[in-house]
C-alpha positions in Angstrom: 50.1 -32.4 17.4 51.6 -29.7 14.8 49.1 -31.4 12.4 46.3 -31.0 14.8 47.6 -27.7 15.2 48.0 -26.5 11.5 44.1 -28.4 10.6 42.7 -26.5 13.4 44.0 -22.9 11.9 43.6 -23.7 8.1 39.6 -24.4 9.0 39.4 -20.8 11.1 41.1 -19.3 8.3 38.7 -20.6 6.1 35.9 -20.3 8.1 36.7 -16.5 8.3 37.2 -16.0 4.3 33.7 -17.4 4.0 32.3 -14.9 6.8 34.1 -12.2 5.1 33.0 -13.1 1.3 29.5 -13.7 2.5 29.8 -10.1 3.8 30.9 -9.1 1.0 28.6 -10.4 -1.1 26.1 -8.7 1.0 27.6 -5.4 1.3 27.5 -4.8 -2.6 24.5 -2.5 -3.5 21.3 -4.7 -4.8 18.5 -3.6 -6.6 15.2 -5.6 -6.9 12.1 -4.9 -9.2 9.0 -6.2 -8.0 5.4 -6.6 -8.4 3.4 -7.3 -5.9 -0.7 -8.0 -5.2 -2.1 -7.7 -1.6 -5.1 -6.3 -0.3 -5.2 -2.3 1.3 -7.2 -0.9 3.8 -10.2 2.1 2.0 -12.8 4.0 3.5 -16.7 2.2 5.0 -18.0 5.5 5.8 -18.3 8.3 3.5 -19.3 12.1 4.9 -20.6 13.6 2.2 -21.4 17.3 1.8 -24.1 17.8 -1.0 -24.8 21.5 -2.0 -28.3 21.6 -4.0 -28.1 25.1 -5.7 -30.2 27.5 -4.3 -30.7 25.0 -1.0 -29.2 24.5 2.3 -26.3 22.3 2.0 -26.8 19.2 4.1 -24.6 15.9 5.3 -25.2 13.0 3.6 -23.6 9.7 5.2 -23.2 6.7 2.9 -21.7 3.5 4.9 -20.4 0.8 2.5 -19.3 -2.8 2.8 -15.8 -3.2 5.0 -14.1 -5.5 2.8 -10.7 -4.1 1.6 -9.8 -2.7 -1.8 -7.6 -5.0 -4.3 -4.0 -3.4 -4.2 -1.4 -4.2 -7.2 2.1 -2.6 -7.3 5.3 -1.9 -9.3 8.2 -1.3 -7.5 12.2 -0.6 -7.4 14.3 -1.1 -4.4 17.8 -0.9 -3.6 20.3 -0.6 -0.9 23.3 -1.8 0.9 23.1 -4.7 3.7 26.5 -5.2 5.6 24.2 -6.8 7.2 22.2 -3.7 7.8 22.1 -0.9 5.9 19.7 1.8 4.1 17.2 1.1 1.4 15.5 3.4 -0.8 12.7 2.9 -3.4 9.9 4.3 -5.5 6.6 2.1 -6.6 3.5 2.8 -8.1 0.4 1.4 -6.8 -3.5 0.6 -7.9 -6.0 0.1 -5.5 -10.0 -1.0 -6.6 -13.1 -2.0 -5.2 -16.4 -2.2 -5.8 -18.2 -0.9 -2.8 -22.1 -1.9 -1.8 -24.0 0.8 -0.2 -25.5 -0.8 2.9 -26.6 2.2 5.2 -27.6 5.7 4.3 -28.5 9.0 6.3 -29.2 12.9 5.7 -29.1 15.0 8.4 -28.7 12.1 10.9 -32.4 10.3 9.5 -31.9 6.7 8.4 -32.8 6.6 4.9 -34.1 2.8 2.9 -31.6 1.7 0.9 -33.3 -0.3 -2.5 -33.3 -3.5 -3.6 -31.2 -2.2 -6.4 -28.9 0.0 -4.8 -25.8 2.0 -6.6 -22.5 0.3 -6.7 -20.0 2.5 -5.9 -16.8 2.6 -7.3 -13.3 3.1 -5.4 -10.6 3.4 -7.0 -6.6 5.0 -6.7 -3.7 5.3 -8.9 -0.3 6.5 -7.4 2.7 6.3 -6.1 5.1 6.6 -3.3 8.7 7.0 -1.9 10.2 4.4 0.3 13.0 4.9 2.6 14.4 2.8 5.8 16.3 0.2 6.6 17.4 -3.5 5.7 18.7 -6.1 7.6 20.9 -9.7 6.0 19.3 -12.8 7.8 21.9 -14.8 5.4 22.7 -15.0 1.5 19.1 -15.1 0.5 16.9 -14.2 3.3 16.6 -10.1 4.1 13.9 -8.2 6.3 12.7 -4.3 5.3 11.7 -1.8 7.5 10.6 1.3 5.5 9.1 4.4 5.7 5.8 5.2 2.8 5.0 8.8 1.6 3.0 9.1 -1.3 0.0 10.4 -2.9 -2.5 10.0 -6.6 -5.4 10.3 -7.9 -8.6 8.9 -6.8 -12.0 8.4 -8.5 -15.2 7.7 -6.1 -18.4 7.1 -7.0 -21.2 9.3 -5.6 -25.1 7.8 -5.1 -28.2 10.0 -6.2 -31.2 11.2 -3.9 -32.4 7.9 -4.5 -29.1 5.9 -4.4 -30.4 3.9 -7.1 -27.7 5.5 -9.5 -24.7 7.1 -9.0 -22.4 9.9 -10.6 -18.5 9.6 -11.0 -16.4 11.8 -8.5 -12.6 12.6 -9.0 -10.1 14.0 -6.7 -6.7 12.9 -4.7 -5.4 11.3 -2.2 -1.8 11.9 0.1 -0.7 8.8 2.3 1.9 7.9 4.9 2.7 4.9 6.7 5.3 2.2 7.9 5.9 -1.1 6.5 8.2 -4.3 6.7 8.7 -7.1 5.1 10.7 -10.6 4.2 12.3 -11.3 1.0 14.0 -14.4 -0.1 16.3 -14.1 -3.2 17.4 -17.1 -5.1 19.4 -16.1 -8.3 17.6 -13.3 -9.9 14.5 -14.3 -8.1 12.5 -12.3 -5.5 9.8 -14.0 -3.5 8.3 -11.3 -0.4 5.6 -10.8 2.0 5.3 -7.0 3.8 2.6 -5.8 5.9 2.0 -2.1 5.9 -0.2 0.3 8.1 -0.8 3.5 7.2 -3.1 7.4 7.1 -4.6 8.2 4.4 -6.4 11.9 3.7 -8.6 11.9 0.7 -10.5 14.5 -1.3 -13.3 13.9 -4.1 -16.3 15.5 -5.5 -18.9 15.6 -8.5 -20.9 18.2 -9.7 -24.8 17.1 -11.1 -27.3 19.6 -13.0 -28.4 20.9 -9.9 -26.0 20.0 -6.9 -22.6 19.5 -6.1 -21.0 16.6 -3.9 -18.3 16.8 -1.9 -15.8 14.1 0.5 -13.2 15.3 2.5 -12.0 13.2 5.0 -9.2 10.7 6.3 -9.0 6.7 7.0 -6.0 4.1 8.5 -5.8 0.5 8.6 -3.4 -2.5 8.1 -3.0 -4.4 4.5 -0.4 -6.8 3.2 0.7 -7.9 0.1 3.1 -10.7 -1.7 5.3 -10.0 -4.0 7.4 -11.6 -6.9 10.5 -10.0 -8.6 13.8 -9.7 -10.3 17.1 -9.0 -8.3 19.2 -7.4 -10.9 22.2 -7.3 -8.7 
């Protein structure tokens, strides 16, 4: 019986010193690096102002194909789990696609699109800050919820009267959003998954001999990405 006894508390002490250095474990501040490739969520309509000096402006409406734009990332993230706790991060972000002009009005009058119609070019370089909250599933699982702000540059590409050409348009772009994600770390590897929706506002124009052309407008949608990193600690 005292043997029974003794066995029984030796394996809820021990069983307790595992909880509490797994915990532990957990509770020291981590810090991954990760790259990441998904797909993002970009504009299929573009309102586009056109000023022709000396003429009436007028609204030109380009709708493109609805695929989404390729999306690859560099980020930092680190926190403390215990087994939840805040994270932080920063991570840069490139977004591209080739866009096909399928539709086309001015002034609300459908307009034929050619056989060989311009391709038009999206693409964004930025970055963003990442804030929320993590929470331990075990050792080497972990979920992320986390906040996005960010912003960057954008280059768009604009069509001629004809759309069989088209001229290259800069400007920027300011996003915000929510994501979360699931990460499994084994040794100093990172292995994720995160979806993300978020608003993005965008501005862009390009100036021709005789006309300017201007974008102002804002899009949301859902994209995802996987991701494959380094946990440094």
């Amino acid at each position: 019986m005292l043997f029974r006894t003794a066995a029984a508390s030796l394996l809820c002490i021990a069983s307790v010193s595992a909880a509490e250095d797994f915990w532990l474990d957990e509770a020291l501040p981590f810090v991954d690096i990760r790259l990441g490739y998904g797909l993002v969520p970009k504009p299929d309509v573009y309102k586009v102002d056109v000023a022709d000096y000396g003429l009436p402006h007028f609204i030109e409406v380009n709708t493109v194909d609805s695929d989404q734009a390729s999306n690859l990332s560099y980020s930092i993230v680190g926190g403390v789990m215990d087994p939840v706790g805040p994270l932080i991060g920063i991570e840069m972000t490139y977004a591209s696609s080739s866009q096909e002009l399928i539709a086309r009005e001015i002034n609300g009058v459908a307009q034929p699109i050619p056989a060989d119609a311009s391709s038009l070019q999206y693409r964004t370089l930025g970055g963003s800050l990442l804030a929320g909250v993590g929470f331990a599933l075990d050792k080497r699982f972990h979920l992320e919820a986390l906040g996005v702000l960010g912003g960057g540059s954008l280059d768009l590409d604009f069509p001629n009267g004809a759309a069989d050409e088209q001229n290259d348009g800069q400007g920027w772009y300011w996003n915000a959003g929510v994501r979360g994600g699931i990460y499994f770390t084994w040794r100093r590897l990172v292995i994720g998954a995160l979806c993300e929706y978020g608003t993005t506002e965008y501005r862009a124009e390009a100036n021709w001999a005789n006309s300017n052309t201007s974008v102002n407008d804002s899009y949301s949608g859902l994209g995802w990405r996987m991701e494959i990193g380094y946990h440094i600690q």
